[in-house]
Each structure stands twice: as structure tokens, then as C-alpha cells.
C-alpha positions as CSV (number, residue, x, y, z in Angstrom):
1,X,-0.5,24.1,102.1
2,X,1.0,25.2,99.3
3,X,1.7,28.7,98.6
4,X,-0.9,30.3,95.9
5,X,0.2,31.8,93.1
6,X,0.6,35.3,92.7
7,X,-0.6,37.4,89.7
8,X,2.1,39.1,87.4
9,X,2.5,42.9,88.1
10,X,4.4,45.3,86.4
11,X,4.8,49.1,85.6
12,X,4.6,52.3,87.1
13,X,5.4,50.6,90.9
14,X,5.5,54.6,92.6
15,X,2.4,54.9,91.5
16,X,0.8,51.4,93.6
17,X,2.3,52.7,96.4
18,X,0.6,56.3,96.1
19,X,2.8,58.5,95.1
20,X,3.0,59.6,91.4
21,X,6.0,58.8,89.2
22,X,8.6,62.0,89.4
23,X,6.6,63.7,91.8
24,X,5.8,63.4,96.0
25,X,2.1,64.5,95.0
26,X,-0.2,61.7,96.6
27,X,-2.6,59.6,94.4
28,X,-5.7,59.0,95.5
29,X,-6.2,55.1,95.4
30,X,-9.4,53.4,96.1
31,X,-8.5,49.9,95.8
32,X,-6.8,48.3,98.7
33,X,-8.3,49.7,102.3
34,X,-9.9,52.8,101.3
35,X,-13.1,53.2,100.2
36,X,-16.1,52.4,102.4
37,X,-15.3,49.6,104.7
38,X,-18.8,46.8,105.0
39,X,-18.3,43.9,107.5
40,X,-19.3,43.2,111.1
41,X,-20.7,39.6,110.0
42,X,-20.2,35.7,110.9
43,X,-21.0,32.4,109.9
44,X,-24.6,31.7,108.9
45,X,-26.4,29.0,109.9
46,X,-28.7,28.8,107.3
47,X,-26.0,28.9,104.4
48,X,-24.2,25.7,106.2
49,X,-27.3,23.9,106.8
50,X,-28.6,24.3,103.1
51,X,-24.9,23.1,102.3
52,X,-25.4,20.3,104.2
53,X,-28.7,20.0,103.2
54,X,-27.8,19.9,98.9
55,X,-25.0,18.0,99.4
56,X,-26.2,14.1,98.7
57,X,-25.2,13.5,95.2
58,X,-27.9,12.1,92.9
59,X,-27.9,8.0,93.5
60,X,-26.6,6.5,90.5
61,X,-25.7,9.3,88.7
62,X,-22.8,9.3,86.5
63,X,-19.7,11.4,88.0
64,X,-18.6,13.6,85.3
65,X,-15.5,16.3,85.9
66,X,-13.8,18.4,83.6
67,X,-11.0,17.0,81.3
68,X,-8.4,19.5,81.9
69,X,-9.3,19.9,86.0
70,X,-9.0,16.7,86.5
71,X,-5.7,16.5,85.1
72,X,-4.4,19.2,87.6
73,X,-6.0,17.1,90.2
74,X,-4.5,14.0,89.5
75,X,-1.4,15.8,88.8
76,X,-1.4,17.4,92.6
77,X,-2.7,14.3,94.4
78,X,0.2,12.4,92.7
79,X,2.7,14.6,93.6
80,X,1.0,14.4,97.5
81,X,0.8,10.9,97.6
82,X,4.2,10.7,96.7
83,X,5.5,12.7,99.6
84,X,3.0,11.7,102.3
85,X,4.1,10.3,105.7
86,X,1.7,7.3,105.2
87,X,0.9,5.0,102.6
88,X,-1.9,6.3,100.2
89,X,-1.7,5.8,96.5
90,X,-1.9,8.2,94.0
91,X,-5.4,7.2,92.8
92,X,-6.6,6.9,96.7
93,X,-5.6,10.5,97.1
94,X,-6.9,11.7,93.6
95,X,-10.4,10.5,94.6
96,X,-9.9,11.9,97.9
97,X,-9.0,15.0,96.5
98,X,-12.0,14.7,94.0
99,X,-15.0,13.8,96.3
100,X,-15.8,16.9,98.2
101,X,-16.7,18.6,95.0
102,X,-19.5,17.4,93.6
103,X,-21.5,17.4,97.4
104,X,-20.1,21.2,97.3
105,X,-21.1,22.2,93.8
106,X,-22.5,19.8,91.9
107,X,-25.1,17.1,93.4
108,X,-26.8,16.2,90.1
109,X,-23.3,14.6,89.3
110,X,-22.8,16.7,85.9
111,X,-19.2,18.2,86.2
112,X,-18.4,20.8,89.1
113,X,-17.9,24.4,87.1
114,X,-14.2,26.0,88.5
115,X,-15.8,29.3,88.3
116,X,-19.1,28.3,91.1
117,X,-19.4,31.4,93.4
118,X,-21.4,30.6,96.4
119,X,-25.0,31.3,96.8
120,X,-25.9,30.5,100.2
121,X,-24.2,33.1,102.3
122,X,-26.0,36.7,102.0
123,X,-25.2,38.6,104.6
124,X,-25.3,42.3,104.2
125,X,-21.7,42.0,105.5
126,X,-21.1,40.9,101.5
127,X,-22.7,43.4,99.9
128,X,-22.0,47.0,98.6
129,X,-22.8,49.1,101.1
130,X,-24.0,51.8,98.8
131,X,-26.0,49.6,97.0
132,X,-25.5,51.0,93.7
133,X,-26.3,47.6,92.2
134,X,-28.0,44.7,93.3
135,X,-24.9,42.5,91.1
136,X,-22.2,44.1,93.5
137,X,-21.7,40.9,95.7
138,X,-19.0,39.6,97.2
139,X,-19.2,36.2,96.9
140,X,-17.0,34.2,99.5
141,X,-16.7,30.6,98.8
142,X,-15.1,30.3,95.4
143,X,-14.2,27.2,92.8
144,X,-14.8,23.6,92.5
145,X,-13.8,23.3,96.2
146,X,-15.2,26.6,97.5
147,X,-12.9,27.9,99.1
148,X,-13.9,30.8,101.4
149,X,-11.9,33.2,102.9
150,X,-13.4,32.2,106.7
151,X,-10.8,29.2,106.1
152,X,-9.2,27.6,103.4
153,X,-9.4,30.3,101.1
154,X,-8.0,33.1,103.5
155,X,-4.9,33.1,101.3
156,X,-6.8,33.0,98.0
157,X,-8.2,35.0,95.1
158,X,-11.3,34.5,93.4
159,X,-8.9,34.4,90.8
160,X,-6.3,31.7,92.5
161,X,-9.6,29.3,93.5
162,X,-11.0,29.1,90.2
163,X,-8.0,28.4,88.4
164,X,-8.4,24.8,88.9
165,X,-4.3,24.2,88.4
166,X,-3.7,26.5,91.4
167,X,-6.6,25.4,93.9
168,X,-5.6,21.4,92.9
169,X,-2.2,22.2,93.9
170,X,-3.3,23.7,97.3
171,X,-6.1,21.2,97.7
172,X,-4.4,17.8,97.5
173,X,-1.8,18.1,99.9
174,X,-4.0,19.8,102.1
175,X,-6.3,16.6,102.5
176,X,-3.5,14.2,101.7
177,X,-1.7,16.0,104.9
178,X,-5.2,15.8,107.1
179,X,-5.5,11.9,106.1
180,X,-2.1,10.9,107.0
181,X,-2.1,12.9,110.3
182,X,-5.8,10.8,110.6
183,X,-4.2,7.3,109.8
184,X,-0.7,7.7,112.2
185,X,-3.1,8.9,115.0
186,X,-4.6,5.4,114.8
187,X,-7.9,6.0,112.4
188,X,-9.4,4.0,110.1
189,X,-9.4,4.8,106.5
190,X,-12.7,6.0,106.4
191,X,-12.5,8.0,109.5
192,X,-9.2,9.4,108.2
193,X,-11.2,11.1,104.8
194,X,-13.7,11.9,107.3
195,X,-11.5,13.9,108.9
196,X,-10.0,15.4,105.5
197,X,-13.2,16.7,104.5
198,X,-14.2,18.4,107.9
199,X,-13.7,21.6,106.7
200,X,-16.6,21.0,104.0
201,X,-20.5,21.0,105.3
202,X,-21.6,19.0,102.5
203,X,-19.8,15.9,104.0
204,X,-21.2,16.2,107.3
205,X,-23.4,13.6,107.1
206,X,-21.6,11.6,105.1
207,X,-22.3,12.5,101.3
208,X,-18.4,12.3,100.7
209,X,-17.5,9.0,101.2
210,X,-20.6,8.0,99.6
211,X,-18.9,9.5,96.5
212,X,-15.5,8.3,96.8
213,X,-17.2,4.6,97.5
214,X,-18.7,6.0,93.9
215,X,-15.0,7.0,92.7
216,X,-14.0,3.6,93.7
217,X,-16.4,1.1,91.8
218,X,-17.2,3.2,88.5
219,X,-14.4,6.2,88.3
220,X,-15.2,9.2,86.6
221,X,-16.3,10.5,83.0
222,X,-14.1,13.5,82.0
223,X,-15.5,16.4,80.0
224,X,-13.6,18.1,77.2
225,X,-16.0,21.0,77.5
226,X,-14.9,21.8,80.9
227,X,-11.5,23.8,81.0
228,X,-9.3,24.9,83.7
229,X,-11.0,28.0,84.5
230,X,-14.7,26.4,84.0
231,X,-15.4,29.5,81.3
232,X,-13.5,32.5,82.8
233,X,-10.9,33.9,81.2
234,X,-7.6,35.0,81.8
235,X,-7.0,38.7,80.6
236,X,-4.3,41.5,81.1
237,X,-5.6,45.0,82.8
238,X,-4.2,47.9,83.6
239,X,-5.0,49.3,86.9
240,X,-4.0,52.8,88.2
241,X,-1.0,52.7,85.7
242,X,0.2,49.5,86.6
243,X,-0.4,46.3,85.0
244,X,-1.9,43.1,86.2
245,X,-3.1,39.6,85.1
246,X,-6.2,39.8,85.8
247,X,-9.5,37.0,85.6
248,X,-12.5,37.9,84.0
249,X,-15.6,36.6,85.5
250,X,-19.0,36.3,84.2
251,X,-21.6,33.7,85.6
252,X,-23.4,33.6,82.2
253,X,-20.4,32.0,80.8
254,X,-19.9,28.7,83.3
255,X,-19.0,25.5,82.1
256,X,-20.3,22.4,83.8
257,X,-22.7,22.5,86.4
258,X,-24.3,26.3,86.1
259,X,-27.6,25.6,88.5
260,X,-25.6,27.8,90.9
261,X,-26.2,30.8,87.9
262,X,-29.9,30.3,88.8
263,X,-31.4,33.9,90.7
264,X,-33.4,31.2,92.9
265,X,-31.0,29.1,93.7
266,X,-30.1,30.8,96.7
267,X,-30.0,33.6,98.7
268,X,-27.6,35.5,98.0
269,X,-27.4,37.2,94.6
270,X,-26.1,36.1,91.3
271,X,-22.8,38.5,91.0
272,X,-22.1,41.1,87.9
273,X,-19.2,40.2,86.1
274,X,-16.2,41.0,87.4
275,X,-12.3,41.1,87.1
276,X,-10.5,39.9,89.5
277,X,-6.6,40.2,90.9
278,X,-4.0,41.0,93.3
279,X,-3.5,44.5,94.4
280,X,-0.5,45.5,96.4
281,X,-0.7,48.6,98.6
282,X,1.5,49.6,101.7
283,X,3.5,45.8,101.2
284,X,-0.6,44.6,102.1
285,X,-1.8,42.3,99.3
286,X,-5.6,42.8,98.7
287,X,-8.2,40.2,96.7
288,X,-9.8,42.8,94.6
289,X,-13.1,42.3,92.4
290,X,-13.8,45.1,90.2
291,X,-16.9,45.7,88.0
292,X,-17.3,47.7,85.1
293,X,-20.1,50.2,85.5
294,X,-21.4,48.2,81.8
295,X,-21.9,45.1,83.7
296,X,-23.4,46.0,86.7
297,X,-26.1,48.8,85.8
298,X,-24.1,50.8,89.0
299,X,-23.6,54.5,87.5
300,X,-19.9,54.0,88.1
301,X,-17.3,51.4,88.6
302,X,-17.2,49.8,91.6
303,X,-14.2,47.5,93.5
304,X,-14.4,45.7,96.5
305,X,-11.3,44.8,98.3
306,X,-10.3,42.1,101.0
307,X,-7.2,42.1,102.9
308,X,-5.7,38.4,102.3
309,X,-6.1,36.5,105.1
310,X,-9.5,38.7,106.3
311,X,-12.6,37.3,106.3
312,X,-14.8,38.6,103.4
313,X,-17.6,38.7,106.2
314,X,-15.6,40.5,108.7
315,X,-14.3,43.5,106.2
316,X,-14.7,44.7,103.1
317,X,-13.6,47.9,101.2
318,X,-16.0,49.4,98.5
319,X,-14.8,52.4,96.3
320,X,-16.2,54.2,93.3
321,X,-13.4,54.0,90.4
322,X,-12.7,54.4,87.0
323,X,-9.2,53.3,85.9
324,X,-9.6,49.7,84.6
325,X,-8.7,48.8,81.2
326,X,-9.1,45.1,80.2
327,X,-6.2,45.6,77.5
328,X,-6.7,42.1,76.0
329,X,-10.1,43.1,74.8
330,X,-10.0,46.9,75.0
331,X,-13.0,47.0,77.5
332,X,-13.3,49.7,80.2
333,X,-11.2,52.8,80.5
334,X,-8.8,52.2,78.0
């Protein structure tokens, strides 16, 4: 797979690290792995079976996908096609790269938002554990391919998986790689995407291929009103003296296919808006999702932090705070 990218971080590096700049006096940081630590939970059934469930695409729906996305699809399943150890074209892979996303996020065929946060999983495992708010959720499968830190997504940010240039580029070769391994291990072609898209429940039964069978015959509509990021935005914040790149994320905001922004589409609740980035503490990198207290009705701000490479299920870190300025729009505690 390849390697995601990192988020720019500058400035005041003692301080990241805990101790303050000029001094040996400890800073107390909340972000990272100490606040108060939620986990202790699994898979759900119920969340994969209502994947598997949703995930038949409307029949004879026109396929519509974001103008820029696709580009960074096509761009990455080129690129993957070119260097696979078997013979699969550059369109082959694009649709094979494409097809898992409208089962995933989008079954009415309208185009699959970048910024879809899961709904299905709501485990208290998720959730703030002080319950300040009932928009302080930690959302684990993330993007057009939701990607979820029990997998694919270990090595993401929500930040990383709905930047739709970044999760295309980890994506393609990812299922160009499974397809190829598929095909020189004797499968058919069809049993070789099969085998691609085993990490995704909505293609269990076969809702996949029926859309890149879809892909093949009619292609795909592309929608200018779609951009990489699916409507969230890229900002700079400062964060404990140090400066980050940061995403800012608001549900209401979604382009494309916003049924997920629904409070009954599933289970789990519709998230507050929320920045996120990469947080560096001890040479650990940390996922971190951080809501201003104005968003989330919570008397304070609030973080949650995840340990790349940790399930979001299996640990979490909550902690009160009150040093993030969005300096692009002068937001927070600026």
C-alpha cells in the first residue's frame, strides 16, 4: 500500500514533545494518549449486515462520481496498472478501483461524498465517554472507500481518507495488487475482483461486480460539484503552539451523496464538526478529531485521539482542551 501522507507541522517542536520552549517545566498535553481512554469493543454484526444489506445499487441508475475524485482515481489506477505483475489495463483497474464505492456509500447511484463518515457502527467503544455531547463520535469508517481503522484505514486519518487524491493513491494499488495476486494464483477475472473487494461487506453478495458489469457497458457521469474533499476544507491550526494542516469537517456541508447526514440513517450519531490532523507525541503519531465547544453544544472542547494503527474500537483517548485556533478563518482560541 502506499504510504499516506502526512500533515505539515511546524513550530514550537519542545513544546509537542511536553516540555516548554527554554524551560524543563512539563506541559500538560491532552491530545495524544492522555485523556480518558474509551475502548474494549469489536466488530458489530449488525453494522456489517446493514452494510451488506444497503449495498445493491439502484438497477438502472445512472453512476455519477465526482469530477475531480475521479480524476485521482484514474490517475492512481493508471499508475497501478502500469506496474502490476499481470495484465490489467488502466481502465479495467480504474473501474475496479471505482466499484466498491457506490455499494459502500452511495446505492441510489448519485456521486459517493469523500467526506461519508460511517453510520452503522455505534458502539459505546466510539463515543465520549463523558458524554458531554451527543455529536462527540468517533466515526470509524471514513471516505468514499470507508476506510476504517479495524483494516485498511489503520494507517489513516479522517483527514488522509477523505482527501480523495491521498485514499485513490492508497486504494488502487491496493486492489490492483489483490487482483493480480488473484489472477497468477489461477482465478478467473471475476473471481480475482471478488477477491479485491473482500475487505468491503457491501460486495459480499455480489453488488460489486454488478457495478463494474455497470462501469463496463455505460461508464460513469462525472460531477463538477463534487471536489476532492467532497465539501471539507482544508485549513491551517495551531495546536498547543505548534502548527498543523488541519481538515475541517462538517456533515452539513457534503457534496454528493449526503443521505448518510440523515439522524435516521443509522445508528450511530451524526458527528459535530470537527478538525482533524496528525499529532505527534513521544515519536507516536495519533489521528486526532477535535471539536470546538461552538459546534458541539459540549461546555468545552473536546479531542479524541487514536494511536495509528489502533483500532478506533479498541482505544480511544478523550480530553477536555482549549488551544485550537483554526488560523485560516480565525475560529477557536485564537
Amino acid at each position: 500500500m502506499v504510504k499516506t501522507q502526512r500533515t505539515r507541522r511546524v513550530a514550537v517542536v519542545l513544546v509537542a514533545f511536553g516540555i516548554a520552549a527554554g524551560t524543563a517545566t512539563p506541559v500538560a498535553l491532552a491530545a495524544g494518549g492522555d485523556g480518558t481512554i474509551s475502548g474494549g469493543g469489536g466488530p458489530n454484526p449488525n453494522a456489517e449486515r446493514m452494510s451488506r444489506d444497503r449495498g445493491w445499487v439502484v438497477p438502472f441508475a445512472p453512476l455519477h462520481f465526482g469530477a475531480a475524485p475521479y480524476e485521482a482515481v484514474e490517475a492512481a489506477a493508471t499508475t497501478a496498472a502500469g506496474e502490476a505483475d499481470c495484465s490489467i489495463s488502466a481502465t479495467a483497474a480504474t473501474y475496479l478501483t471505482l466499484s466498491t464505492t457506490w455499494p459502500e456509500v452511495s446505492p441510489s447511484g448519485a456521486s459517493p461524498s469523500p467526506m461519508t463518515l460511517s453510520r452503522y457502527d455505534d458502539q459505546t467503544s466510539l463515543a465520549d465517554p463523558e458524554q458531554r455531547a451527543e455529536g462527540l463520535f468517533f466515526n470509524p469508517g471514513v471516505g468514499i472507500w470507508q476506510l476504517d481503522s479495524a483494516g485498511l484505514g489503520a494507517k489513516e486519518t479522517a483527514a488522509t481518507a477523505i482527501d480523495s487524491s491521498t485514499a485513490a493513491a492508497t486504494m488502487a494499488p491496493h486492489m490492483v495488487d489483490a487482483y493480480c495476486s488473484a489472477i497468477n494464483s489461477g482465478s478467473s477475472q471475476a473471481q480475482a475482483r471478488a477477491t479485491a473487494w473482500t475487505p468491503w461487506h457491501a460486495c459480499d453478495s455480489g453488488a460489486c461486480e454488478d457495478v463494474y458489469q455497470r462501469l463496463e457497458a455505460d461508464g460513469v457521469t462525472k460531477d463538477a460539484d463534487v471536489d476532492r474533499y467532497g465539501g471539507a476544507e482544508k485549513r491551517t491550526c495551531t495546536f498547543e503552539g505548534a502548527e498543523y494542516d488541519c481538515l475541517y469537517v462538517d456533515p452539513s456541508a457534503a457534496q454528493g451523496e449526503d443521505a448518510w447526514t440523515a439522524p435516521d440513517y443509522g445508528p450511530a450519531p451524526v458527528p459535530a464538526p470537527f478538525y482533524a490532523f496528525t499529532y505527534e507525541e513521544g515519536g507516536v503519531d495519533y489521528e486526532v478529531r477535535y471539536w470546538l465547544k461552538g459546534y458541539s453544544g459540549a461546555s468545552t472542547d473536546v479531542s479524541a485521539s487514536r494511536e495509528l494503527g489502533v483500532n478506533a474500537r479498541t482505544e480511544l483517548s478523550w480530553a477536555e482542551e482549549s488551544s485550537l485556533c483554526d488560523t485560516t478563518t480565525g475560529t477557536g482560541n485564537c
